[in-house]
Backbone bond lengths (Angstrom), bond angles and torsions (degrees), N, CA, C in turn:
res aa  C-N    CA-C-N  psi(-1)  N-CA   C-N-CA  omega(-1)  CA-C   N-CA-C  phi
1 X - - - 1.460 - - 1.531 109.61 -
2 X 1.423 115.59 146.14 1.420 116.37 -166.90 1.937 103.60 -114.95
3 X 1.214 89.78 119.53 1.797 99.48 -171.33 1.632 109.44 -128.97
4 X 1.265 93.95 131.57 1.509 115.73 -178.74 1.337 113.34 -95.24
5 X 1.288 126.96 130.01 1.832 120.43 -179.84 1.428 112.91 -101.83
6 X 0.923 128.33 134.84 1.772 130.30 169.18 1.515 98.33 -109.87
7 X 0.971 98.14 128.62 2.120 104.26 139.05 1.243 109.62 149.78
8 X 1.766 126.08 176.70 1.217 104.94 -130.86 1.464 96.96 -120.37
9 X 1.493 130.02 36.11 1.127 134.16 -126.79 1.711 79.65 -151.86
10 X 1.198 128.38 95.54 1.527 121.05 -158.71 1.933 94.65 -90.38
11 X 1.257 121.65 -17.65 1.736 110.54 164.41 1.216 101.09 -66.71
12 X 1.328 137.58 -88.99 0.766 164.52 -82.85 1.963 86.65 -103.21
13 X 1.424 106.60 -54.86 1.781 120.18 150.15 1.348 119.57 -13.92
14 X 1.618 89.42 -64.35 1.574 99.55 -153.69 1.608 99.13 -79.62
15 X 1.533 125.72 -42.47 0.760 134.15 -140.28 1.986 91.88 -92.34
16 X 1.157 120.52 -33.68 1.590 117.00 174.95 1.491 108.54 -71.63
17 X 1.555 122.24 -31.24 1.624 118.35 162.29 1.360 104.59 -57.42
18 X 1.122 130.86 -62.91 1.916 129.12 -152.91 2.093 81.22 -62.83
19 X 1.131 127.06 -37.26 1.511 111.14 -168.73 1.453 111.85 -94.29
20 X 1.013 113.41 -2.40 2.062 112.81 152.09 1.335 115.77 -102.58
21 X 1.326 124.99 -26.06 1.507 127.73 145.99 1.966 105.51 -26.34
22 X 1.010 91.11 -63.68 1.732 99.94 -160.88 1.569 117.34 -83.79
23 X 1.644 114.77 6.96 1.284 106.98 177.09 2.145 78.46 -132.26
24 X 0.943 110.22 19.96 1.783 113.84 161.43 0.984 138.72 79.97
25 X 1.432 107.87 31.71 1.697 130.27 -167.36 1.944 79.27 -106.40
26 X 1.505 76.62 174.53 1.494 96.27 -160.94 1.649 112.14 -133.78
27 X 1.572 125.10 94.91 1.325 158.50 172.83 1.508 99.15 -22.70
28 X 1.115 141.19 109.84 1.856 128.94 -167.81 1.990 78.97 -121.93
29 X 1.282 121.63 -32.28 1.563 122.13 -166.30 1.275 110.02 171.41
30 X 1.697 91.43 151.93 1.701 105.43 170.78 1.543 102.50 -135.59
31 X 1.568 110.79 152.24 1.329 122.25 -166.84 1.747 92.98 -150.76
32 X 1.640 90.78 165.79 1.511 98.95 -179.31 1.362 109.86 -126.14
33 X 1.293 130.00 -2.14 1.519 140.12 178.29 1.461 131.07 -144.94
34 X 0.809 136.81 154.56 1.659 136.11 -153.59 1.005 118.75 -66.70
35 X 1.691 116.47 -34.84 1.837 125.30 -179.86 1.283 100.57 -68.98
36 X 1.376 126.59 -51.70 1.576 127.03 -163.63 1.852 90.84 -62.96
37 X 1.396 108.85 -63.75 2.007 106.41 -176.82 1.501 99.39 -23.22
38 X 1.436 131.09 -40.51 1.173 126.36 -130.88 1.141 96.68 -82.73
39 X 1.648 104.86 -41.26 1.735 125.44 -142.41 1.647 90.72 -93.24
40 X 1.386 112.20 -40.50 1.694 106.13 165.95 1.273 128.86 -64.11
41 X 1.509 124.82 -34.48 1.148 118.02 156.78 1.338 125.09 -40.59
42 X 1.375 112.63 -74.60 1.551 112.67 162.76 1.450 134.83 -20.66
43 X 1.495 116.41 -64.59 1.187 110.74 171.68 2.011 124.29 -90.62
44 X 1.440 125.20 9.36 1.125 112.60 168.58 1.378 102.17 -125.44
45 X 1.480 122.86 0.78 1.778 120.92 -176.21 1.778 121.95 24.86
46 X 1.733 102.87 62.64 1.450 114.59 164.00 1.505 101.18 -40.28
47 X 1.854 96.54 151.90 1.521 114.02 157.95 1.183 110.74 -49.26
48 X 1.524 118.31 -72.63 1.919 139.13 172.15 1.500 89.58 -105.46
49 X 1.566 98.81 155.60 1.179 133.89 159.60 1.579 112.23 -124.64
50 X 1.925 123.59 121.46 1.006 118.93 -159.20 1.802 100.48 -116.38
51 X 1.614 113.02 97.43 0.903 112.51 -152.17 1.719 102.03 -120.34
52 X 1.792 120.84 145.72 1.507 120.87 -161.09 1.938 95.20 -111.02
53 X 1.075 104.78 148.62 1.771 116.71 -167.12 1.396 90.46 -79.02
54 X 0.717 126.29 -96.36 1.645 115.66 -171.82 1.528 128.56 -42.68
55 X 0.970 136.43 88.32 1.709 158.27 -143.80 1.882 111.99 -143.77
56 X 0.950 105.48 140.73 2.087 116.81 150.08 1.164 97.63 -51.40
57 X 1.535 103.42 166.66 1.629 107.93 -32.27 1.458 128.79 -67.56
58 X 1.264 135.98 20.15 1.312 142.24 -133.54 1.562 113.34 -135.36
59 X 1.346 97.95 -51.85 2.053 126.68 179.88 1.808 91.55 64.79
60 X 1.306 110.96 46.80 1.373 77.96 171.69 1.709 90.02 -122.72
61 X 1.607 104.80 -103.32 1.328 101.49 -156.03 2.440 87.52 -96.88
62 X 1.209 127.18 14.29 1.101 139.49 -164.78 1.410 113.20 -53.65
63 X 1.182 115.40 -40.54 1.603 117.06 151.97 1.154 138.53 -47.76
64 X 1.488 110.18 -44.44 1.476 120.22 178.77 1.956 110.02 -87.42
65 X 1.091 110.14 -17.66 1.340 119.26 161.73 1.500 126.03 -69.46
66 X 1.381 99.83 -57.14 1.816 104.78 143.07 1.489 122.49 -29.99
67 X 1.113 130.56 -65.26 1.031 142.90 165.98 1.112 137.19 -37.19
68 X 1.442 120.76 -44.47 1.403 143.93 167.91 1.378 95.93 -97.77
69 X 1.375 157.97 26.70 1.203 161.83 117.11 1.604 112.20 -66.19
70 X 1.527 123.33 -41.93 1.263 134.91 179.88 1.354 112.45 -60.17
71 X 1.940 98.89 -52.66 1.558 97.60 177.69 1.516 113.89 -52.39
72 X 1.280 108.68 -49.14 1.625 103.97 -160.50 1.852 103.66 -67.26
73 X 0.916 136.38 -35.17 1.125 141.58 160.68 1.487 135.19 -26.54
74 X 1.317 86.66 -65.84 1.636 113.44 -165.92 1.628 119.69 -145.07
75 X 1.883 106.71 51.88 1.116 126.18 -176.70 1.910 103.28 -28.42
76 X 1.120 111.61 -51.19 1.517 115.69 -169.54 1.977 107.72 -60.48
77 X 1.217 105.19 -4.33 1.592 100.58 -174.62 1.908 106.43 -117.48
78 X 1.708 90.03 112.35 1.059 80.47 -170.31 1.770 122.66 -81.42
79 X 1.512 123.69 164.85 1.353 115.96 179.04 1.820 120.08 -119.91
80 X 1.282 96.55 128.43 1.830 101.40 171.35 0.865 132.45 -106.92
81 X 1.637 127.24 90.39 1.401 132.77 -165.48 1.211 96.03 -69.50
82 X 1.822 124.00 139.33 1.338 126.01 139.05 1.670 120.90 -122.94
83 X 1.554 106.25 143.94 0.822 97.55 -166.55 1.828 115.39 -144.98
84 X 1.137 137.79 172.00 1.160 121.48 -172.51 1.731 95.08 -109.86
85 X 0.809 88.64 3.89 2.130 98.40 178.89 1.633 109.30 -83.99
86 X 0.978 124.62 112.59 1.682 129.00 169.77 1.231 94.79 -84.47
87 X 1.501 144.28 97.66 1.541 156.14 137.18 1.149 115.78 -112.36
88 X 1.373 120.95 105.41 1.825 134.69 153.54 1.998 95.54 -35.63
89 X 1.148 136.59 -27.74 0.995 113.17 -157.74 1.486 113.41 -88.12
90 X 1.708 111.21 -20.05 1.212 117.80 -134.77 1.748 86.20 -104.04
91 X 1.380 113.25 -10.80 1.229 148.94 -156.49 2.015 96.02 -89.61
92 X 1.500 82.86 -71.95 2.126 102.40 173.86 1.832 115.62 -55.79
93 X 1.492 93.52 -30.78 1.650 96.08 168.33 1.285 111.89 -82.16
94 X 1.361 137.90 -28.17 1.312 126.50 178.49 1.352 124.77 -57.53
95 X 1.572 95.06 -39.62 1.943 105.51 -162.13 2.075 84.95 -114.53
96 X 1.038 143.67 1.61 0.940 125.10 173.82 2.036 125.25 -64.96
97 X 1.705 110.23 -18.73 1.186 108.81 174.43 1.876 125.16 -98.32
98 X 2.130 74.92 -22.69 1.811 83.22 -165.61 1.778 95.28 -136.01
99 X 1.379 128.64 41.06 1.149 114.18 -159.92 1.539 146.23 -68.12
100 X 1.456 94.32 23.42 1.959 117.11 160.53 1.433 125.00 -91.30
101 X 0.722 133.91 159.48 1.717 143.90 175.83 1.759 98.12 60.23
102 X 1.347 133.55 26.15 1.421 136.48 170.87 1.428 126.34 -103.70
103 X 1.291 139.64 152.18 1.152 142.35 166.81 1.642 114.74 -131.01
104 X 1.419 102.90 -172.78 1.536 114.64 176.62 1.421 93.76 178.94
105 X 1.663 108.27 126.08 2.010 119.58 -167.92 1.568 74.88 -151.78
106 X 1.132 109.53 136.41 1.442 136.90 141.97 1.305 116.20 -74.28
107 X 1.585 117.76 130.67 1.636 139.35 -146.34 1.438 91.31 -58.51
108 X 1.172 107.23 -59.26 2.111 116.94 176.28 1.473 94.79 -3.22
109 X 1.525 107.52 -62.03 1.554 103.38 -159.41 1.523 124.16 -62.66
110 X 1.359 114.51 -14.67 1.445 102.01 -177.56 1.626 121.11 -74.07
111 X 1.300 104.96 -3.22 1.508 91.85 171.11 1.372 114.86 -77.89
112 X 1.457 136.65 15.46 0.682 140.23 148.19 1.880 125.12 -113.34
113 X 1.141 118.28 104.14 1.249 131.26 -156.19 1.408 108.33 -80.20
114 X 1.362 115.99 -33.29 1.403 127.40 -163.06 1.598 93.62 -66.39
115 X 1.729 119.35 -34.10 1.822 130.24 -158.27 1.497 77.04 -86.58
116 X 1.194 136.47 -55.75 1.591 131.71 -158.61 1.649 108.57 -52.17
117 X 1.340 97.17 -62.28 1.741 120.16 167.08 1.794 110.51 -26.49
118 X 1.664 102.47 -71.61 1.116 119.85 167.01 1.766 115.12 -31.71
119 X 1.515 118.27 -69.86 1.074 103.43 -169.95 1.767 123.04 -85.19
120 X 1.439 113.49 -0.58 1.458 117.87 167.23 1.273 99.24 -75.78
121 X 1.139 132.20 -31.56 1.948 132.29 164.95 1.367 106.29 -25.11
122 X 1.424 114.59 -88.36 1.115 171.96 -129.97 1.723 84.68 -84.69
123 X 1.429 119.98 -67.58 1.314 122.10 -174.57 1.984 108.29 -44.50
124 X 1.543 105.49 -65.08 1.361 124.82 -154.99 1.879 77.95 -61.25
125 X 1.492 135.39 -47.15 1.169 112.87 -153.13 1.624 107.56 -89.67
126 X 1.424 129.39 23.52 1.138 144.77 114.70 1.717 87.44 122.90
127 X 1.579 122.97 62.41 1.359 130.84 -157.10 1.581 82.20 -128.41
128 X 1.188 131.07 166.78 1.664 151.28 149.25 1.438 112.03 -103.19
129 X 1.278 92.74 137.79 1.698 90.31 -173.87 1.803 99.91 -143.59
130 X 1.226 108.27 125.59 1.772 121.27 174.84 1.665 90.79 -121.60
131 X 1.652 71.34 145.40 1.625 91.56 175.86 1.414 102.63 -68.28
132 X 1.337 110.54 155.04 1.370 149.51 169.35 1.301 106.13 -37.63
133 X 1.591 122.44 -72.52 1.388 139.29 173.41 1.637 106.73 -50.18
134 X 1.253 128.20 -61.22 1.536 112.47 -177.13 1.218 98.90 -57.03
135 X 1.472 133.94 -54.33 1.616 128.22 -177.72 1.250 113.21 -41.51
136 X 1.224 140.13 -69.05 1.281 148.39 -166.21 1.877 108.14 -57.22
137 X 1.594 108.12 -43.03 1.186 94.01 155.52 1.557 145.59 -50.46
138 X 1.486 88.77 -38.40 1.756 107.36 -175.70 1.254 87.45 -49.53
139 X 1.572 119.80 -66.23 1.610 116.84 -148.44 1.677 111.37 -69.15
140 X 0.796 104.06 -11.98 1.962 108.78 174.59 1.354 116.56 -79.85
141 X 1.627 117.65 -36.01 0.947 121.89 -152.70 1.764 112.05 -96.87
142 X 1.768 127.50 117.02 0.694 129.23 172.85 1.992 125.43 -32.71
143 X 1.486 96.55 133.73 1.814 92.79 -174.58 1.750 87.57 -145.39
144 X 1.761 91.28 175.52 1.497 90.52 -177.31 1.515 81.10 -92.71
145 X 1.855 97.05 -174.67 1.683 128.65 -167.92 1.658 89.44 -63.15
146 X 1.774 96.71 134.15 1.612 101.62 162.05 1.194 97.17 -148.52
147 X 2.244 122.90 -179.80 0.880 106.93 161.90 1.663 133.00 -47.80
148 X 0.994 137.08 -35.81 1.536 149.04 163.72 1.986 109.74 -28.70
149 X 1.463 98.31 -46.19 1.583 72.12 153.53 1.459 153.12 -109.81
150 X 1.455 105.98 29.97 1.397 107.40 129.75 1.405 154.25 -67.41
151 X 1.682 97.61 -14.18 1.410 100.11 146.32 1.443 134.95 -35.57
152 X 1.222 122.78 151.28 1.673 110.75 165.27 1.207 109.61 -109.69
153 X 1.542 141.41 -155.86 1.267 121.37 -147.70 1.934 92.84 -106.42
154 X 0.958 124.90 -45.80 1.260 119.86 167.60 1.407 121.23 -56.51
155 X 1.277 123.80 -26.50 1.598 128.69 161.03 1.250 113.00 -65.54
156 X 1.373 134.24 -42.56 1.353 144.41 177.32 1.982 98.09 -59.13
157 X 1.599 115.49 -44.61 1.580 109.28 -159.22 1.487 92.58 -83.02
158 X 1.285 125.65 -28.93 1.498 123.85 168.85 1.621 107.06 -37.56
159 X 1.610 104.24 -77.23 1.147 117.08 -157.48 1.601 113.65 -49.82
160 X 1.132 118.88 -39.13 1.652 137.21 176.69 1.365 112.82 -62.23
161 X 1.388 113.63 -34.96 2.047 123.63 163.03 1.357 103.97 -62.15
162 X 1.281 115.10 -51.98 1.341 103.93 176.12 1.173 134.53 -84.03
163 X 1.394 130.88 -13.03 1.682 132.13 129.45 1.304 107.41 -36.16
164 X 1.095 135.39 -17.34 1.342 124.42 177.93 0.980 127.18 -114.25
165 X 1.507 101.30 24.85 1.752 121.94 161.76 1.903 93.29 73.04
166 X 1.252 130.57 14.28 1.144 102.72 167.39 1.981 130.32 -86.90
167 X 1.098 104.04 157.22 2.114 88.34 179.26 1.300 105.84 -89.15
168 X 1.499 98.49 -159.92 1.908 97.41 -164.51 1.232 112.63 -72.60
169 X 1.377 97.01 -41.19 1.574 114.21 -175.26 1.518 110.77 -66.76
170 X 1.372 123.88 -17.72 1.615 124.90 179.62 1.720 96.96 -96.44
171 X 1.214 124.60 -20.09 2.008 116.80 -179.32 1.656 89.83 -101.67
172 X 1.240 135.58 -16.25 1.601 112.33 158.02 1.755 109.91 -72.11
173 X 0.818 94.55 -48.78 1.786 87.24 -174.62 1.058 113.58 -70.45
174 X 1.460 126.70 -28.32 1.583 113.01 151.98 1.607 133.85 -67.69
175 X 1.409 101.24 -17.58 1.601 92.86 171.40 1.568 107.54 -118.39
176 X 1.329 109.23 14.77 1.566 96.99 170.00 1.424 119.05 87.32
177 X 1.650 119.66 -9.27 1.256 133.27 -178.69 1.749 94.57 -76.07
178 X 1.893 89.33 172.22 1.930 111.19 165.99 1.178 87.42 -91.22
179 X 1.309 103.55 143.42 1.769 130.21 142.48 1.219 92.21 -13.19
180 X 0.916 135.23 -73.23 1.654 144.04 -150.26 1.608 133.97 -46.85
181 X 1.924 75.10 -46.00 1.837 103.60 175.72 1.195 95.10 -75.11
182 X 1.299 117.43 -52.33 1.586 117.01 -161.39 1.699 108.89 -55.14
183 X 1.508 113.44 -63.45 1.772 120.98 158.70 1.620 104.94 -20.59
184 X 1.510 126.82 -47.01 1.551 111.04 -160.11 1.194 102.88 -103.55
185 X 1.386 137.86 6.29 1.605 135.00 179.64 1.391 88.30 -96.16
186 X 1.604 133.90 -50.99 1.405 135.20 -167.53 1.811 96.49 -53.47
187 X 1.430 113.96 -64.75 1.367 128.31 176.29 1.671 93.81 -16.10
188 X 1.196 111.47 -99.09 1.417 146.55 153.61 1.574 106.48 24.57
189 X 1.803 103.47 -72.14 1.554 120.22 -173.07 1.638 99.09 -65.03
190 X 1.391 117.28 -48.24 1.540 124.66 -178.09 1.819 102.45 -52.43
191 X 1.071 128.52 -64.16 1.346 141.55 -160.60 1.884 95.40 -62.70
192 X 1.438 127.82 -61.42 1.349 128.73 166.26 1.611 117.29 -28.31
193 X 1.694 93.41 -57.23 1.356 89.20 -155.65 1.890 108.73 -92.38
194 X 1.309 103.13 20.69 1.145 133.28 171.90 1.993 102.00 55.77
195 X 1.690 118.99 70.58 1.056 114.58 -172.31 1.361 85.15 -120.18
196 X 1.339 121.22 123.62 1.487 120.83 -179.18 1.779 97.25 -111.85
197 X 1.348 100.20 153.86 1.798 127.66 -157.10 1.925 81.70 -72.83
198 X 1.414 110.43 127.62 1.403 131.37 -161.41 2.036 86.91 -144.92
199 X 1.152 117.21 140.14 1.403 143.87 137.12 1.426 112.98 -41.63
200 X 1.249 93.57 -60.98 1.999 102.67 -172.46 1.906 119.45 -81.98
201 X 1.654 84.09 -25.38 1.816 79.36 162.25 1.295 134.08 -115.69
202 X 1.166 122.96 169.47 1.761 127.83 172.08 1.912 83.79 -96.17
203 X 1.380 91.21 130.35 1.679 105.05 156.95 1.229 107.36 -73.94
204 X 1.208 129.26 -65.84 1.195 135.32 -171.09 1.506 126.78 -23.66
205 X 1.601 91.05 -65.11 1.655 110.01 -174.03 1.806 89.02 -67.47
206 X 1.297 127.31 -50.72 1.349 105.09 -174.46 1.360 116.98 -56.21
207 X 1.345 127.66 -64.68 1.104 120.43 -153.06 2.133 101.54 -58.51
208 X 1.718 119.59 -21.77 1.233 108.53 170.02 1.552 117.44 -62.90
209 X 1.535 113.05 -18.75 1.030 121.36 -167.22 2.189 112.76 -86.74
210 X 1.438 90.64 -39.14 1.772 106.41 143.90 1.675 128.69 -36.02
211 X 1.422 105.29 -56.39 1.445 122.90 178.95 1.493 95.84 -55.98
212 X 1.507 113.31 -63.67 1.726 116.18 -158.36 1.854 92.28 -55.48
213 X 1.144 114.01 -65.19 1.480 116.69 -169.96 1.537 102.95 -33.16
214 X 0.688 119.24 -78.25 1.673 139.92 -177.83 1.429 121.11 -18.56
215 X 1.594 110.26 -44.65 1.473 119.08 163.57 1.270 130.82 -111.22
């Protein structure tokens, strides 16, 4: 898989290439600011592009704007925000125009490479993936009435596995369910949140994209 790095933090750069180097992804570029992300995208078209929100020239939100510039562009290239910011919002703006081939991992996670690995997988094969930690917040955190609570409480822990980019077969083996159960709770969340089986959409990524709205 061919992955491009952004951010403005030139260790931190170098040092997340030499550790996808070594589990066998393939370095296409590194950049430190949003125009250059832009201009590399363009001319080497990474699988993912793993790009940080706060960036040049600006430090504000210039990364994640990048990003949501990429999607609209170059639907086929997917993008991995990381960030040291825990915001549901910054999360709902990513996947709110194009919400397939996207992510959002808080930096924490790269010391573990094997989860990084995992979700550039997951990205290129056109999955959404939020960290664990913003998820787990969502579900704690008081919201007003939406479709979401018609969920029931095992429909709700479904839906949050799969914000977390996991498949059926990875939220049965985490909760101990059959394939089977797991297939009819997903059914279930789709039918609630009224996402009917479309050609042109991923249910999935929407209804994760439902969850973000929601809180």
């Amino acid at each position: 898989m061919r992955v491009l790095i952004a951010d403005d933090e030139a260790l931190l750069r170098d040092g997340l290439a030499r550790l996808l180097e070594d589990s066998g992804f393939e370095i296409v570029g590194r950049c430190g600011d949003a125009p250059e992300l832009l201009r590399m995208v363009e001319t080497r078209l990474p699988d993912v592009a793993i790009v940080d929100i706060r960036m040049p020239p600006n430090h504000g939100d210039d990364g994640l704007v990048a990003a949501q510039e990429i999607r609209n562009r170059h639907p086929d290239v997917g993008v991995l925000v990381l960030s040291h910011i825990l915001d549901s919002r910054y999360a709902a703006r990513l996947l709110e125009e194009a919400p397939e081939r996207a992510g959002y991992l808080l930096k924490e996670r790269l010391s573990d490479v094997a989860v990084l690995a995992d979700a550039l997988r997951r990205i290129d094969e056109g999955e959404c993936v939020i960290d664990p930690t913003i998820v787990s917040r969502l579900v704690a955190r008081k919201r007003a009435r939406g479709p979401l609570d018609e969920l029931t409480d095992r429909e709700r822990e479904v839906l949050s596995l799969v914000a977390e980019g996991r498949s059926n077969g990875g939220i049965a083996e985490k909760l101990f369910l059959s394939r089977k159960t797991v297939d009819a709770h997903i059914s279930q969340v789709f039918l609630k949140l009224d996402l009917r089986e479309s050609p042109a959409d991923h249910r999935r990524v929407l209804a994760v994209l439902a969850f973000l709205r929601s809180n």
